[in-house]
N, C-alpha and C positions, 0 to 999 in steps of 0.2 A: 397726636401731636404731628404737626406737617414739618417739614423740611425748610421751611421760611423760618416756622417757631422754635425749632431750634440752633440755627446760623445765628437768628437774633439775639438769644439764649447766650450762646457762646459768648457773642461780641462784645456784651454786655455784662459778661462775666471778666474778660479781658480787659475792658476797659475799666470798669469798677476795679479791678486789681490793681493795675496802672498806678491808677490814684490811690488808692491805698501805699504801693509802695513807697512813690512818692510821701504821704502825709509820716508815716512812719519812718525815712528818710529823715525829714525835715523836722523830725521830733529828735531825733538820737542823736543828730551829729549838731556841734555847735560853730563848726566854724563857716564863714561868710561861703566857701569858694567850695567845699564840701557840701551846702544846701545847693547851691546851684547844679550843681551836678543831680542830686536829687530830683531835681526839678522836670529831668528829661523822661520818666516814663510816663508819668502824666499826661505831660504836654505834647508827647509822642504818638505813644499806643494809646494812653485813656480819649486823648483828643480826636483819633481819627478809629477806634473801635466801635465809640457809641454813637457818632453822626454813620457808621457805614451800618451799624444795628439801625438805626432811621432810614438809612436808605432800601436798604433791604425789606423792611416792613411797610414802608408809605412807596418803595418807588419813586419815580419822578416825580413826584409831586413838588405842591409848595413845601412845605416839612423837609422834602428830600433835598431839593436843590437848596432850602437853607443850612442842612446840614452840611452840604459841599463846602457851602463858603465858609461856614461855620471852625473848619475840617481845614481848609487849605489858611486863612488867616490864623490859625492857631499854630499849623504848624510851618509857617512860614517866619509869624514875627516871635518864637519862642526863640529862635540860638538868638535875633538881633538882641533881644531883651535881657537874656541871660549874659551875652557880650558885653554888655555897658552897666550892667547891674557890676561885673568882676572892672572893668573898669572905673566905676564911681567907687567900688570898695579899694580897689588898690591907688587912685586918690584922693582918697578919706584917710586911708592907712599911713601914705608912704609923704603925701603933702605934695606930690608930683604926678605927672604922670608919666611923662620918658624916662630910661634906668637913667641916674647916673654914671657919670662918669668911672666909677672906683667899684659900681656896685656888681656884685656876682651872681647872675642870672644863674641859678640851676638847671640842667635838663631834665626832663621827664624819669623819673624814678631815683635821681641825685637825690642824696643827703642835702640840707642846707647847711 
């Protein structure tokens, strides 16, 4: 086994994990704002381990350079999408979307 076939190996293990954590994320937890957070090792590590497992094995090629684009569109438009997914949930939710007036934003690790 050479040294290419096992980087590829790795990556691909890395990656397929990724999305596993994710999928089992997205099974256990029920709340809207909890999946999205899930969402990121996927779209993270699985998205850019297994186009860099392509790179590695094919090179520059075509395969490789579409893996690139593959690789930077995935992880470019994952926070926008995740951004506006917590946005259309929280006016779905709230029936708005700027707080109210009266309303008491929590910080990071507050109690509501």
């Amino acid at each position: 086994m050479s040294i290419n076939e096992i980087v590829v190996c790795v990556l691909l293990v890395v990656g397929v994990s990724g999305f596993a954590v994710t999928s089992i994320g997205l099974l256990l937890s029920d709340e809207l704002y909890d999946q999205i957070h899930f969402l990121a090792p996927g779209s993270l590590i699985g998205a850019v381990a297994i186009p860099a497992a392509v790179l590695v094995h094919d090179g520059f090629s075509q395969a490789g350079v579409k893996a690139i684009v593959i690789a930077i569109l995935l992880f470019v438009s994952n926070p926008v999408l995740s951004h506006t997914t917590a946005r259309a949930g929280r006016v779905r939710r709230k029936r708005q979307l700027a707080p109210a007036a009266d309303e008491d934003i929590p910080f990071a690790g507050e109690e509501k």
